[in-house]
C-alpha positions as CSV (number, residue, x, y, z in Angstrom):
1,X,-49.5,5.7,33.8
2,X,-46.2,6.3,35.3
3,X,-43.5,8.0,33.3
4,X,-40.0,6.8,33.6
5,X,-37.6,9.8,34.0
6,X,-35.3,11.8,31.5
7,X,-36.6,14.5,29.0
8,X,-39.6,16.1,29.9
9,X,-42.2,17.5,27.1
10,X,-42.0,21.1,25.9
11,X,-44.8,23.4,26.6
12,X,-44.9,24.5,23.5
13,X,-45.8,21.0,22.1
14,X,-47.0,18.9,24.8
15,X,-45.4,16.2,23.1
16,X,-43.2,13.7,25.6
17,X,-39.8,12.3,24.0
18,X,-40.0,9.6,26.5
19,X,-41.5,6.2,27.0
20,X,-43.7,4.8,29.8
21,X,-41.9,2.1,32.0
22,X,-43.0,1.4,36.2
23,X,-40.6,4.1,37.6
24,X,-43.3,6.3,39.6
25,X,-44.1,9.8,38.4
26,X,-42.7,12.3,41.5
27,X,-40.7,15.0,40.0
28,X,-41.9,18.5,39.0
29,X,-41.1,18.0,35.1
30,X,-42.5,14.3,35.3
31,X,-45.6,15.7,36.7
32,X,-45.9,18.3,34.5
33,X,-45.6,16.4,31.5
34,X,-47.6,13.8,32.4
35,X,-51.1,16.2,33.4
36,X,-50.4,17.4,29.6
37,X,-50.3,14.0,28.1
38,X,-53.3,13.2,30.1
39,X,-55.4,15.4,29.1
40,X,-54.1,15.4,25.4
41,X,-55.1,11.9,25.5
42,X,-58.5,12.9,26.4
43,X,-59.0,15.4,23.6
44,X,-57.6,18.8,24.6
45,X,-55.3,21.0,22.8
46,X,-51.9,21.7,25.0
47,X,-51.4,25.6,24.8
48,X,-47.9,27.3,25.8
49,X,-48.0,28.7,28.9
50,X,-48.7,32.6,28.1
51,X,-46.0,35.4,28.8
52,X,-46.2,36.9,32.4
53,X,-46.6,40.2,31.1
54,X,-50.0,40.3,29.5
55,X,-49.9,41.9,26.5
56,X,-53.9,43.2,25.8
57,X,-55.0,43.1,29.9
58,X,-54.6,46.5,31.2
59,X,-56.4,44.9,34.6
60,X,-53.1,42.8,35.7
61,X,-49.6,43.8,36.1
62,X,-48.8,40.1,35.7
63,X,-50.7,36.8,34.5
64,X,-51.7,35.5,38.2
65,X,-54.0,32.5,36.4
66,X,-54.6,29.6,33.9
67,X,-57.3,31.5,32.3
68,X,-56.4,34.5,31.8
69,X,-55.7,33.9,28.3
70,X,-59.2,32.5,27.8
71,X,-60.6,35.4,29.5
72,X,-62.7,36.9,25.7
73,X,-63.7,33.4,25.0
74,X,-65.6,32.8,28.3
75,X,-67.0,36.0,27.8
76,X,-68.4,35.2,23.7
77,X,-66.1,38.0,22.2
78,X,-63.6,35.1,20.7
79,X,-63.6,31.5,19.2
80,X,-60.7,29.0,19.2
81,X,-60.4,26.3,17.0
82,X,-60.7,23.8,19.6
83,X,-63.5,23.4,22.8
84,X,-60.6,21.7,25.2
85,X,-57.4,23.2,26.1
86,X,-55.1,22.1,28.4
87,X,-52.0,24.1,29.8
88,X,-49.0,24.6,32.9
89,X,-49.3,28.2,33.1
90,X,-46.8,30.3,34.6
91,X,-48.0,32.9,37.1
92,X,-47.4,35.6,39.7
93,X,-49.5,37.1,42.5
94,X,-47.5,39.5,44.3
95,X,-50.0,42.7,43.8
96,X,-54.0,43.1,45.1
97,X,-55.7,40.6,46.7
98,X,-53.2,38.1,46.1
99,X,-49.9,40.3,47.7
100,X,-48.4,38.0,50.1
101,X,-44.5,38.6,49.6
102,X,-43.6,39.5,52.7
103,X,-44.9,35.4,53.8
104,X,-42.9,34.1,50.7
105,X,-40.2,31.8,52.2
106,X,-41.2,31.7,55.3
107,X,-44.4,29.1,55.3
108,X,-44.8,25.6,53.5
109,X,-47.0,27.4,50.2
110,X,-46.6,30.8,49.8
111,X,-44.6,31.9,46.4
112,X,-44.3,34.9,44.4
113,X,-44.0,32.8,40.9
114,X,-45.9,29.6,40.4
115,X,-46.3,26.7,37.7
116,X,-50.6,26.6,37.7
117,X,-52.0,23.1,35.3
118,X,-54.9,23.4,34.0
119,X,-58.0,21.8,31.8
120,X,-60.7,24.2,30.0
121,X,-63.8,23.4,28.3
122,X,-65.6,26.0,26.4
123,X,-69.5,24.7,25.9
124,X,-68.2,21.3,25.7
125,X,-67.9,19.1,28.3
126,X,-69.3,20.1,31.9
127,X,-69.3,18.3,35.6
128,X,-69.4,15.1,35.1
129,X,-66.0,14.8,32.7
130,X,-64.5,17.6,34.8
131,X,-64.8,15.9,38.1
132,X,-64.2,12.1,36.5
133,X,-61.3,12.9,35.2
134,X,-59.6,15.1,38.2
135,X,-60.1,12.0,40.4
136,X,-58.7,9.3,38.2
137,X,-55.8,11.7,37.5
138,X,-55.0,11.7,40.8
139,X,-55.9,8.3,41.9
140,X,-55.0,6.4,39.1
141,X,-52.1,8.5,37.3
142,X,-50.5,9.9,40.4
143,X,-50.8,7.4,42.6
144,X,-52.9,9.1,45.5
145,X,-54.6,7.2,48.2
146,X,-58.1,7.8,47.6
147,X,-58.8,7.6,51.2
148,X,-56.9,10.6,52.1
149,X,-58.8,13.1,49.8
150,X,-61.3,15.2,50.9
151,X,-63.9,17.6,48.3
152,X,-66.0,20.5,48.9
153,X,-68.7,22.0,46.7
154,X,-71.1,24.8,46.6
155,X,-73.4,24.3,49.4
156,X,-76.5,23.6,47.2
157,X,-74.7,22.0,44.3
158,X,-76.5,18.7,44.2
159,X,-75.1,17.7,40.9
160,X,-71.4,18.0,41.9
161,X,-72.2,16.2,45.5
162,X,-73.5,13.6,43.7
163,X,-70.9,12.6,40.8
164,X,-68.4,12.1,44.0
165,X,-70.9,10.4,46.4
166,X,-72.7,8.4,43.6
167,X,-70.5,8.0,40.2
168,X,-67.2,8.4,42.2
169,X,-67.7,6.6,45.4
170,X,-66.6,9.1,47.8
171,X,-68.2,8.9,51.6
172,X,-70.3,11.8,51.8
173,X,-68.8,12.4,55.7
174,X,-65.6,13.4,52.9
175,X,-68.0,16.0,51.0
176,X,-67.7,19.4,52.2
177,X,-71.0,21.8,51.6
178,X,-69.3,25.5,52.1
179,X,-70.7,28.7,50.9
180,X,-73.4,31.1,50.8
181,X,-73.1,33.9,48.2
182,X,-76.2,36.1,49.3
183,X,-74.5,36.4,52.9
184,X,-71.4,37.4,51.1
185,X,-69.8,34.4,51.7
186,X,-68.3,33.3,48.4
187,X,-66.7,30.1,49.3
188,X,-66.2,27.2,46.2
189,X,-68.2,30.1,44.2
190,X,-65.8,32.0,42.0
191,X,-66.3,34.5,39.7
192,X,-63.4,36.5,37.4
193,X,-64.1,39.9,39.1
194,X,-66.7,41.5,40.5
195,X,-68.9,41.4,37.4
196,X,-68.7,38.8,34.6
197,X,-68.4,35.4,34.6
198,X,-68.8,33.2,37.6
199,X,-70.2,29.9,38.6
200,X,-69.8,26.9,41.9
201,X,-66.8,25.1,42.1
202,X,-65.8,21.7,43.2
203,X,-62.0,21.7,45.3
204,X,-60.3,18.4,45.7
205,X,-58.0,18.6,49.0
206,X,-55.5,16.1,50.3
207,X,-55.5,15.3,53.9
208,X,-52.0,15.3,55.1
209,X,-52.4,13.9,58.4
210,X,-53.3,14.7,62.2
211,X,-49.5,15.5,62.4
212,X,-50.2,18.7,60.6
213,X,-53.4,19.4,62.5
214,X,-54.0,23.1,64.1
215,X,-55.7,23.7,67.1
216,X,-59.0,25.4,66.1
217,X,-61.2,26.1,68.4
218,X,-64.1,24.7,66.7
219,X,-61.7,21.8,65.9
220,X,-59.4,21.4,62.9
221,X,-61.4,20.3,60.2
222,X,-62.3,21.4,56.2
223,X,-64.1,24.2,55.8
224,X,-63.1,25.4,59.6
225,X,-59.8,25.8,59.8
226,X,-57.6,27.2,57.0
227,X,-54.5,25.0,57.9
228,X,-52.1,23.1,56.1
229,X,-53.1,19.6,56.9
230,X,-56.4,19.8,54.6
231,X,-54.3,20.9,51.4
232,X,-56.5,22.5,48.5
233,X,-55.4,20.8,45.3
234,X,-57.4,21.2,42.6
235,X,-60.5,23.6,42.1
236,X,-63.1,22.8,39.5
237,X,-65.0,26.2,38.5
238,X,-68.4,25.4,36.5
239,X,-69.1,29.1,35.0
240,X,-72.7,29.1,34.3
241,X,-73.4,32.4,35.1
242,X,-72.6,36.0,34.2
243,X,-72.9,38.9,37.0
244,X,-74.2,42.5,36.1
245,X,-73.4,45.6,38.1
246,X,-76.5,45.0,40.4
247,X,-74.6,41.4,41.2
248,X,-77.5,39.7,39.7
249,X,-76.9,36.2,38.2
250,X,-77.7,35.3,34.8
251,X,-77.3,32.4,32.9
252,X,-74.5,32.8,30.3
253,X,-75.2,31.6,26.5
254,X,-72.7,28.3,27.4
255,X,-71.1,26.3,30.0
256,X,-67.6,26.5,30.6
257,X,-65.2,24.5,32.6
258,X,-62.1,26.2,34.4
259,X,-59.6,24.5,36.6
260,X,-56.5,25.2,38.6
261,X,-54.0,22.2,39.9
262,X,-51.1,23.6,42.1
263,X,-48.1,21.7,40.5
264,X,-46.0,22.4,43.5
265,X,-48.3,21.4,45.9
266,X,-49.1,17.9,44.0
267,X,-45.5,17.3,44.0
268,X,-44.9,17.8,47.6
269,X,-47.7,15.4,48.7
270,X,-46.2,12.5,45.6
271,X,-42.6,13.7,47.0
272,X,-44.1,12.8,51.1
273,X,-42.7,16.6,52.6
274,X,-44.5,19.1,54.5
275,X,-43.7,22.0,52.0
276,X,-43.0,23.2,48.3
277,X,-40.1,24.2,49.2
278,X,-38.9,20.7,50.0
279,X,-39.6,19.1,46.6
280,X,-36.7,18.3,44.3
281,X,-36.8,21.8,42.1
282,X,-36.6,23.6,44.9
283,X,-34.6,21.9,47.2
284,X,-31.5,22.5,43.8
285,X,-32.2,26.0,44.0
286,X,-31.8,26.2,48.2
287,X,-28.2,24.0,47.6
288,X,-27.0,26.1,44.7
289,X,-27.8,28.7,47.4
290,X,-26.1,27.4,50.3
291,X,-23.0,26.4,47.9
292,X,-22.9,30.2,47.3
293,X,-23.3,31.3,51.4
294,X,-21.4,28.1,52.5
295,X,-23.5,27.7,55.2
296,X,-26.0,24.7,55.6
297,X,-29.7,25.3,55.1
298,X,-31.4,24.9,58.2
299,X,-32.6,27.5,60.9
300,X,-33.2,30.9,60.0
301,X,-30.6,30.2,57.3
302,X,-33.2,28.0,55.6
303,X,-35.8,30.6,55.7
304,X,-33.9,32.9,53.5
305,X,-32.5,30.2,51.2
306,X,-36.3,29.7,50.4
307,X,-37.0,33.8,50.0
308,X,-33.7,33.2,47.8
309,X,-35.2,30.1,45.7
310,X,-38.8,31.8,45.6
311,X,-37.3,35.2,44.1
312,X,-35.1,33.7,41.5
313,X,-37.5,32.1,40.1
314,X,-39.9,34.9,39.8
315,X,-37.1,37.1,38.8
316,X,-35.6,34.9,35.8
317,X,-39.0,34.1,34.5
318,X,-40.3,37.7,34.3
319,X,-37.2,38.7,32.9
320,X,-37.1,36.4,30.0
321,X,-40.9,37.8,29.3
322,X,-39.6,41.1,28.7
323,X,-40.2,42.6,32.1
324,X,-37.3,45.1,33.6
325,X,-36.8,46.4,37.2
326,X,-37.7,50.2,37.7
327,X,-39.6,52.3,40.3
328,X,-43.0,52.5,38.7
329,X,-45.6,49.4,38.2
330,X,-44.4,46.1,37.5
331,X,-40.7,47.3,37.1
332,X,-41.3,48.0,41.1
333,X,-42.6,44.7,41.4
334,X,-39.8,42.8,40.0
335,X,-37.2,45.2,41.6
336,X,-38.9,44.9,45.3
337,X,-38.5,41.0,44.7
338,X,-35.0,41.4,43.8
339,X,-34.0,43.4,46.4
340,X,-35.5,41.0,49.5
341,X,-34.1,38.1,47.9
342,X,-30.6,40.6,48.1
343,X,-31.6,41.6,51.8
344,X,-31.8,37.8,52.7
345,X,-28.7,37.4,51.1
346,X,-27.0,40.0,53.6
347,X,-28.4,37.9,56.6
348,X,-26.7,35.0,55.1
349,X,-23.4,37.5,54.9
350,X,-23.6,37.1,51.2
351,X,-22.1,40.6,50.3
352,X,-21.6,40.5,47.0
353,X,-24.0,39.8,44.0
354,X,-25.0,35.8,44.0
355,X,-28.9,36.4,42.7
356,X,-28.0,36.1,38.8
357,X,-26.1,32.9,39.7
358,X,-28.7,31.2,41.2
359,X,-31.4,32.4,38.4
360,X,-28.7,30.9,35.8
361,X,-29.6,27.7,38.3
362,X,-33.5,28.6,37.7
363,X,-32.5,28.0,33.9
364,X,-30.7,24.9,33.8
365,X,-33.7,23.3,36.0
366,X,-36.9,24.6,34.3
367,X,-35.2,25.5,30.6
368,X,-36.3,22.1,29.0
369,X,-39.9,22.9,30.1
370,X,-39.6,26.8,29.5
371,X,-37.1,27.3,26.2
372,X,-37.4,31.2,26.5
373,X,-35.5,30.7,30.0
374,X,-32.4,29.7,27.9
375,X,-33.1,32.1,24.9
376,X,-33.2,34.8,27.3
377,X,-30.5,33.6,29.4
378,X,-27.9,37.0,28.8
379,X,-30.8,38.7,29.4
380,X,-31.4,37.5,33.0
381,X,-28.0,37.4,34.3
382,X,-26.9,40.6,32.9
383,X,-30.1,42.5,34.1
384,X,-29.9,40.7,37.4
385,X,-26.5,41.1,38.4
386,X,-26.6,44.9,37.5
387,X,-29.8,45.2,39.6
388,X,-27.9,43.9,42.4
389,X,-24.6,45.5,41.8
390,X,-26.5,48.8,41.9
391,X,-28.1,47.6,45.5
392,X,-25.2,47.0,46.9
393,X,-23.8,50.3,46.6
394,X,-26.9,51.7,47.8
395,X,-27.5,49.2,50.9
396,X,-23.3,49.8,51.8
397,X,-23.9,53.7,51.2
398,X,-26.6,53.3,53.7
399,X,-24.8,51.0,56.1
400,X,-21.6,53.7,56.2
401,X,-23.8,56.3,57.1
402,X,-26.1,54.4,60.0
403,X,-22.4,53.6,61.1
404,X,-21.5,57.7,61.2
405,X,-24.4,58.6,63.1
406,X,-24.5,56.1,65.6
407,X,-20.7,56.6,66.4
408,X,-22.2,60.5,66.8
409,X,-24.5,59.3,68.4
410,X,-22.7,57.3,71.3
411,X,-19.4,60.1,71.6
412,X,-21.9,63.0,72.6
413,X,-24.7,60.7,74.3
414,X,-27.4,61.5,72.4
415,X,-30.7,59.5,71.7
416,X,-31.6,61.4,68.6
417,X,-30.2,63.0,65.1
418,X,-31.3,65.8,63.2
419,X,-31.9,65.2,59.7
420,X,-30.1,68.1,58.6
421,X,-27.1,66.3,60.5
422,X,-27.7,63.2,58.4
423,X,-27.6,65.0,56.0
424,X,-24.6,66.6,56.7
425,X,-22.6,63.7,57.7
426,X,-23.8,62.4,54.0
427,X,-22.3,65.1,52.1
């Protein structure tokens, strides 16, 4: 049911301080909020988001996932006190398979730090509630024309094909069979690494019109092309099994549900724009940003503006979780973030530090939703602006010198310097 706007629940609680009225649901917070309620109203415990520095996973420099937390009880070595969880978990992947940085910004979906909802069952309920209640979330809560979403499964997952064909009513030329896991091809089949739990999966993609069509050569359609007009949503991972070493499949002791929703991507298709970085949370960051530049964002100034929105976020929130900028591990990380969002700033002839203020922009925005933003608040801008203080000596250090060597350079025409003259002309 739609939400009307104002204060948006705490992640903490999951509890909305709100009431329900017609005014549609399209914001980021309203979004949020409302995928906690749902799911609180259909059993499930809201858990806080956990901190983006794990604290007991050597494997990640960074939470990159919804179940990460979950990870010992899909495995049997922990219980919970409850069978349904629900969550809006904050994550990062900028390292391993999932480093794309140098994209951030410059496409409609890429981002360093993202908001991930998610539902969990742990032997409870399976399929048939899963996929049920993703569609009438969609449909019913968010509004979503049925008719423009689109589902692939495992290609010989009957019982998933079915519950959308059958109990949903979904055309089956609109059900997507993709996958093949003993020719290596691991499409809607996920597994948590290369042993351990794994198990099909159902997506739910949005079809956002022959406007935003490629030009494939086998034709732009899902599960051919990887482009933005079929827009994955939602993925709906059924563990069932647990992979040995040998990458055999056995069945685990229970059946667990696992699912990721996008919250950015939902909101750009309720907001009716062609990229996250177009809905209304980011679109304050990008003016805060051009307020700062004094410059308008469009062109290639509008590319950086959206490094600039990306980074803050990603910097603020790791920051209030305890994370600091250095040359090693995830200090590099965070300080390789900060420093392209810094580089950006130069082509917008930003020369002096402007990050911190637009991370103080981060907290005003998402601080209702994420109270350790504003408890951490000194902490971010102090770190930040240091961070960028120190760049900028080191990127006009570096400037002065390039300067000195090409004016060398040109007096005596010469094509090439010595180190030991850059050196020189250094000291």
């Amino acid at each position: 049911l739609p939400l009307s706007r104002g204060p948006v629940a705490s992640l903490e609680t999951g509890r909305l301080s709100r009431p329900r009225n017609e005014v549609p649901i399209v914001t980021l917070s309203e979004i949020r909020a409302r995928f906690l309620e749902f799911f609180q109203e259909h059993g499930h415990t809201v858990v806080a988001s956990s901190t983006l520095v794990p604290q007991d996973d050597p494997t990640l420099l960074f939470t990159n996932a919804g179940m990460n937390q979950f990870k010992a009880v899909f495995t049997g070595v922990e219980t919970r006190d409850y069978k349904r969880a629900a969550s809006c978990q904050k994550c990062m992947r900028v390292s391993g398979k999932h480093n794309d940085l140098e994209e951030v910004g410059k496409d409609a979906r890429h981002h360093t730090f993202f908001e991930m909802l998610g539902n969990w069952s742990f032997g409870d309920y399976y399929k048939q509630e899963s996929l049920r209640w993703g569609y009438d979330f969609l449909v019913e809560d968010m509004g979503l024309d049925p008719s423009r979403l689109w589902f692939s499964v495992y290609k010989d997952d009957d019982e998933a094909f079915d519950i959308f064909a059958k109990d949903l009513g979904v055309p089956t030329d609109r059900i997507v069979r993709l996958g093949d896991i003993e020719k290596g091809d691991e499409e809607n089949f996920w597994s948590m690494g290369d042993v351990g739990p794994c198990g099909p999966c159902a997506e739910m993609h949005f079809d956002q019109g022959e406007a935003m069509a490629c030009d494939h050569p086998d034709g732009c359609a899902l599960g051919v092309c990887d482009c933005d007009r079929w827009l994955e949503l939602w993925n709906h991972v059924f563990m069932q099994y647990d992979r040995d070493q040998e990458g055999v499949l056995r069945p685990l002791p229970m059946k667990s549900v696992d699912t990721g929703l996008g919250l950015e991507r939902l909101a750009a298709v309720l907001q009716g724009v062609d990229s996250n970085y177009k809905t209304d949370l980011f679109e304050r960051l990008i003016a805060c940003m051009a307020g700062i530049a004094g410059r308008k964002p469009e062109g290639e100034a509008r590319i950086s503006m959206q490094v600039i929105a990306d980074h803050a976020r990603a910097v603020a929130f790791t920051l209030a979780d305890g994370a600091t900028p250095s040359n090693d591990g995830r200090g590099y990380v965070i300080r390789r973030i900060l420093r392209r969002a810094l580089r950006h700033g130069y082509l917008l002839e930003v020369e002096e530090p402007f990050l911190y203020k637009v991370c103080e922009e981060v907290v005003e925005t998402m601080g209702d939703a994420y109270p350790e933003l504003r408890e951490q608040r000194d902490r971010i801008v102090t770190i930040c602006r240091q961070e960028e203080e120190r760049f900028l000596r080191t990127l006009g250090a570096g400037i002065k010198i390039y300067g000195e060597i090409r004016e060398l350079m040109k007096a005596e025409q010469r094509t090439e310097v010595s180190g030991a003259e850059a050196f020189k002309l250094h000291d």
